[in-house]
C-alpha positions in Angstrom: 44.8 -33.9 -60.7 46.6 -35.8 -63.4 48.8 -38.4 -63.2 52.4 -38.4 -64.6 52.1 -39.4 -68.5 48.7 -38.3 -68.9 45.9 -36.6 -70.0 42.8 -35.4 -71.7 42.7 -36.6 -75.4 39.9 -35.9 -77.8 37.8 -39.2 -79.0 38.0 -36.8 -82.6 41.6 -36.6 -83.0 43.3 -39.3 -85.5 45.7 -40.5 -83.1 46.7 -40.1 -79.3 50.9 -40.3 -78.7 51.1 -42.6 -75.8 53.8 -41.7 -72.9 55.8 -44.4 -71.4 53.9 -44.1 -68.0 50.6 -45.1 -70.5 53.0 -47.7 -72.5 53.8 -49.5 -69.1 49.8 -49.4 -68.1 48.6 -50.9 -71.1 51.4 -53.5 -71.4 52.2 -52.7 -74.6 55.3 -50.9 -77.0 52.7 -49.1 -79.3 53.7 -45.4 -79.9 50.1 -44.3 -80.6 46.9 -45.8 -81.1 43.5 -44.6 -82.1 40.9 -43.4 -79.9 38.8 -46.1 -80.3 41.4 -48.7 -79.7 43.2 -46.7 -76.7 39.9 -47.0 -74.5 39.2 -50.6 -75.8 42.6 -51.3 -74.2 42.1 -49.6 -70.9 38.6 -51.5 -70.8 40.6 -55.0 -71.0 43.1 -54.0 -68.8 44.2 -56.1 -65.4 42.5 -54.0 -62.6 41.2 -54.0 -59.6 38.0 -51.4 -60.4 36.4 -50.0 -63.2 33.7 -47.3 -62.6 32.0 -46.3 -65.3 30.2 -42.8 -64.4 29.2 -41.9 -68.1 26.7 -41.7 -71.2 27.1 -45.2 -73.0 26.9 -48.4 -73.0 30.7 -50.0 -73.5 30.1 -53.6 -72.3 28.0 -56.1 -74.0 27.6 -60.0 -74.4 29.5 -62.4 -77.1 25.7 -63.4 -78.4 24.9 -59.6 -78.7 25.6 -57.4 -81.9 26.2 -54.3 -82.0 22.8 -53.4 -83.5 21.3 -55.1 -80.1 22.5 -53.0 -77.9 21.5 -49.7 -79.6 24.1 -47.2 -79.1 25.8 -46.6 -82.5 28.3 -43.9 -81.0 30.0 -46.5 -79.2 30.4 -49.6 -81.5 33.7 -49.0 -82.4 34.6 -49.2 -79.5 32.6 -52.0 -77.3 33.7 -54.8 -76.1 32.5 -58.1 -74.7 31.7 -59.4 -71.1 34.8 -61.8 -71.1 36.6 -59.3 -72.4 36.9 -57.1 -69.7 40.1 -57.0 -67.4 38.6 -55.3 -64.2 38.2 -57.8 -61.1 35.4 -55.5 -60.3 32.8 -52.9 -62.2 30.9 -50.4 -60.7 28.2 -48.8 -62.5 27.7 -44.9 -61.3 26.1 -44.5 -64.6 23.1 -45.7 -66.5 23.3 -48.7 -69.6 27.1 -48.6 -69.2 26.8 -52.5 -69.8 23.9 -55.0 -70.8 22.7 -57.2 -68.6 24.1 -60.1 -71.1 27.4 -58.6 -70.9 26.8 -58.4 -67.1 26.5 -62.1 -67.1 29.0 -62.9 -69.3 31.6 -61.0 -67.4 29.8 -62.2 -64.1 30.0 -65.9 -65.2 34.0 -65.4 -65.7 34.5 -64.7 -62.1 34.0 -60.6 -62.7 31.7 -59.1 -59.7 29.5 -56.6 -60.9 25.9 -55.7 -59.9 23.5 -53.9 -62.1 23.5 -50.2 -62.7 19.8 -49.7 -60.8 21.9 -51.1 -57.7 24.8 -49.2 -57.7 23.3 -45.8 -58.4 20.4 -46.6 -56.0 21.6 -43.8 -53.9 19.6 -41.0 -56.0 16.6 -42.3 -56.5 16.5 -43.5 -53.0 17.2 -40.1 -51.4 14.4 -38.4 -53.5 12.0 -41.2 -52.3 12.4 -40.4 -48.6 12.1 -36.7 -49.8 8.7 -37.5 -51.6 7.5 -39.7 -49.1 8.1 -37.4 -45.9 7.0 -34.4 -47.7 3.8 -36.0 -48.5 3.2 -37.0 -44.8 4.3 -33.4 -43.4 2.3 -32.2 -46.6 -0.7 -33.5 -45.1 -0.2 -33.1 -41.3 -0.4 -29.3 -42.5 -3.0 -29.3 -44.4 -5.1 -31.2 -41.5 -3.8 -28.6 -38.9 -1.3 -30.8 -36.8 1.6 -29.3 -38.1 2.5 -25.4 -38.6 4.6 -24.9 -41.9 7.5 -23.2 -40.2 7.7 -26.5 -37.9 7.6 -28.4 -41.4 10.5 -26.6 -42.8 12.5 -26.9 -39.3 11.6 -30.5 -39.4 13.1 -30.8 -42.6 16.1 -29.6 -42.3 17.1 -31.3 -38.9 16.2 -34.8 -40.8 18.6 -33.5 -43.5 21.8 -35.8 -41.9 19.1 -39.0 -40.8 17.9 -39.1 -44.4 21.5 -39.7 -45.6 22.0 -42.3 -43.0 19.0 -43.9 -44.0 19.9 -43.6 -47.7 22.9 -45.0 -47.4 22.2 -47.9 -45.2 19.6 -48.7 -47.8 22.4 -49.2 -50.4 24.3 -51.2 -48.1 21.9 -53.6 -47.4 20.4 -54.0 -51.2 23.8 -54.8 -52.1 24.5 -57.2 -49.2 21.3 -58.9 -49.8 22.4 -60.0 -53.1 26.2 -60.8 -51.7 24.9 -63.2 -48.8 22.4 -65.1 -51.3 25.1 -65.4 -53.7 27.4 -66.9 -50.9 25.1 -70.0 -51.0 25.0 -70.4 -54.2 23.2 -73.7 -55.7 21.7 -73.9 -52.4 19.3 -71.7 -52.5 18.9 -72.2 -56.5 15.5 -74.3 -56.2 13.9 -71.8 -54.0 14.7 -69.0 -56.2 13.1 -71.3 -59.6 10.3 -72.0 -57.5 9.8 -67.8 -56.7 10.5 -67.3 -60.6 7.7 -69.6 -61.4 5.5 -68.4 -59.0 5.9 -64.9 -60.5 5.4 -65.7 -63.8 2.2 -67.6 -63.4 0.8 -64.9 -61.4 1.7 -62.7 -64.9 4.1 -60.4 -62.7 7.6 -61.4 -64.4 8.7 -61.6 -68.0 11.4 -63.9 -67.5 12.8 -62.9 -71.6 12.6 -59.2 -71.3 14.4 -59.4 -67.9 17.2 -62.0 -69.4 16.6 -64.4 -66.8 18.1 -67.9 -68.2 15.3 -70.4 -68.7 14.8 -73.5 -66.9 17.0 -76.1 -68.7 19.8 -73.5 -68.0 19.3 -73.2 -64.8 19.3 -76.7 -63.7 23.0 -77.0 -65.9 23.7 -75.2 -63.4 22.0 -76.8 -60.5 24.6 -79.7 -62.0 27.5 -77.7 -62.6 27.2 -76.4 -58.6 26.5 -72.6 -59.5 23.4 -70.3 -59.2 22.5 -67.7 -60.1 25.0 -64.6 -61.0 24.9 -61.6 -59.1 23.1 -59.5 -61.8 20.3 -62.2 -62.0 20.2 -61.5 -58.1 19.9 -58.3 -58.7 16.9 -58.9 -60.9 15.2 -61.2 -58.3 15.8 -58.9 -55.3 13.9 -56.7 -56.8 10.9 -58.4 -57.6 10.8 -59.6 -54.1 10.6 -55.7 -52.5 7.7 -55.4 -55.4 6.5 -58.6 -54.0 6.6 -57.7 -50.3 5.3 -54.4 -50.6 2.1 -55.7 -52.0 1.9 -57.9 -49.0 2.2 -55.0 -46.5 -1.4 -54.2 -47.5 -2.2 -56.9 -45.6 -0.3 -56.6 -42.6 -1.8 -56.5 -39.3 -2.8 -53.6 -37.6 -0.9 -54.4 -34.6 2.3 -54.9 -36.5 1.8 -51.5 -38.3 1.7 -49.5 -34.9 4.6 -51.4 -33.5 6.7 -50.4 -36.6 5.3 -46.8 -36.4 7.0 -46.7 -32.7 10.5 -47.7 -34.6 9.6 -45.3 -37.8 12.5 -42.9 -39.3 13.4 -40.4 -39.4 13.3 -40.5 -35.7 12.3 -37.1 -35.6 8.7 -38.4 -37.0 7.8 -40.6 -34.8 5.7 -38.4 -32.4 3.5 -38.4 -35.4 3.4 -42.4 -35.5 -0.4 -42.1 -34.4 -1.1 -39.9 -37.6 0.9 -42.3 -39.3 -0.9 -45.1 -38.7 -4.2 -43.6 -39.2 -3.1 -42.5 -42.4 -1.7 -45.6 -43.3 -5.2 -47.3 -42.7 -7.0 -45.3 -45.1 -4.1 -45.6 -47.9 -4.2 -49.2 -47.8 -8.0 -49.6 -47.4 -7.8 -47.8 -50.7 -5.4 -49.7 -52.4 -7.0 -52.6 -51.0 -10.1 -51.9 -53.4 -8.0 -51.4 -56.0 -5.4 -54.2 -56.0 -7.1 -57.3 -55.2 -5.6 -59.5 -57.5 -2.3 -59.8 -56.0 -3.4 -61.3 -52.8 -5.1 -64.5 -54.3 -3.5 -67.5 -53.2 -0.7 -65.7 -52.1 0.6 -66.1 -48.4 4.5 -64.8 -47.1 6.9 -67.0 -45.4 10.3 -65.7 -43.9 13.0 -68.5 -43.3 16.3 -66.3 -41.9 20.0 -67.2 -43.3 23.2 -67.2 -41.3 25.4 -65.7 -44.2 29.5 -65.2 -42.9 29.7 -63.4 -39.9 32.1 -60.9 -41.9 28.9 -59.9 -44.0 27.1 -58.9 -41.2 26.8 -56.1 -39.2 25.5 -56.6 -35.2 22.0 -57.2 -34.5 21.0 -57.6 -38.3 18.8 -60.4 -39.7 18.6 -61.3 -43.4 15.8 -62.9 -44.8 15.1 -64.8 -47.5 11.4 -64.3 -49.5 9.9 -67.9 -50.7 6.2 -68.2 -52.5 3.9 -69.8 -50.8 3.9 -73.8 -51.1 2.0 -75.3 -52.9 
């Protein structure tokens, strides 16, 4: 449904006439304007939300060309992080901004994740799919579990899986909004886990535009951390990080958590599970050894604003081992 004044315009045509109802949006008396320059102005313009759901990238940093962002269909028409009107973007699509024009726009008061956060929700949904199949997969194939029962399985887990899914995305994103809350406090930890990272040759601070050391203790001075798409970057490095440390869980911790495994309907296979999950790790045990040297887990919990939490939950912050 459109709205009153508007309506589908081709990026070809010359010019687009502009209707008083898009005259009084834009804030401006300009009879037409080019294609290029009509969706620069709605890209700068005072809102609450901008979602971008499409093939491009629109958004980059002041320090970055055009030539640096690598999308010659859309130079025209790009503009820069402080540029950008929107109190918040969304990202349902993929490259729709750099990560320097993340920053920049981040570090003008603009909220914004990163696009791997935002649209977790696909690539999350077919990992539960891959995951389960591959369990029920093999419970068939060892004669525990008839193939019709599979397939009924599979379907009732259909609305859990969602749940799950979606839960997921809610806690990725919170993660990153209740360590942002604490800002500078947390800033020394989160050098200390960069450092830690990069000597153990698992992060490439440069290619993943994380600022460098000087930078971040101008901040440290100023009283800001790090920006939520730095988060971003970080909170994903520690799920890498902790999921190479369940290979060294305890046994007795793995069958506990098999008891509280979803989708619930699995868990009367949590004895399968566990023996499975022996021999999968004793293989990747053999083959990932590295990882593990010097290399020990400690939890310290957070008491973010009660408003970011929901009841019962515990967030948790990941810190490299001391030294």
């Amino acid at each position: 449904m459109i709205s009153k004044g508007g309506g589908i315009f081709s990026r070809k045509a010359k010019s687009i006439a502009l209707t008083p109802e898009i005259q009084k949006m834009l804030g401006t008396r300009t009879k037409t304007m080019a294609p290029n320059d009509l969706i620069k102005a709605i890209l700068k313009m005072d809102v609450d939300l901008l979602w971008n759901g499409g093939i491009g990238t629109y958004v980059k940093s002041s320090g970055e060309s055009h030539s640096d962002v690598g999308d010659r269909a859309n130079d025209g028409l790009r503009i820069n992080g402080g540029e950008l009107g929107a109190k918040i973007v969304g990202e349902g699509g993929n490259l729709g901004l750099t990560q320097l024009g993340r920053m920049e726009f981040a570090m003008n008061g603009g909220r914004v994740n990163t696009d791997f956060t935002d649209n977790v929700g696909g690539v999350d949904c077919s990992d539960n799919e891959v995951n389960i199949k591959i369990l029920l997969n093999s419970l068939v194939a060892n004669g525990d579990l008839t193939m019709k029962k599979r397939n009924e399985l599979l379907v009732k887990m259909e609305d859990e899986v969602s749940e799950i899914v979606l839960d997921d995305a809610y806690c990725q994103s919170e993660s990153i909004s209740v360590t942002q809350s604490q800002q500078v406090s947390l800033l020394k930890e989160q050098i200390r886990f960069i450092h830690y990272l990069e000597k153990e040759g698992k992060l490439d601070r440069a290619l993943e535009y994380l600022p460098d050391d000087d930078t971040l203790y101008e901040r440290q001075r100023a009283g800001y951390g790090l920006t939520r798409p730095e988060l971003a970057v970080l909170v994903a490095y520690g799920k890498m990080y902790s999921k190479s440390n369940w290979l060294w869980t305890p046994w007795q911790m793995i069958r506990s958590l098999a008891r509280c495994f979803r989708p619930i309907s699995l868990r009367s296979y949590n004895v399968t599970i566990v023996r499975k999950w022996k021999i999968i790790r004793l293989e990747l045990k053999s083959s990932q050894p590295v990882w593990r040297t010097r290399c020990r887990m400690r939890w310290v919990s957070i008491s973010p604003p009660a408003c970011m939490m929901k009841p019962g939950r515990v967030s948790l912050k990941l810190q490299p081992p001391m030294r």
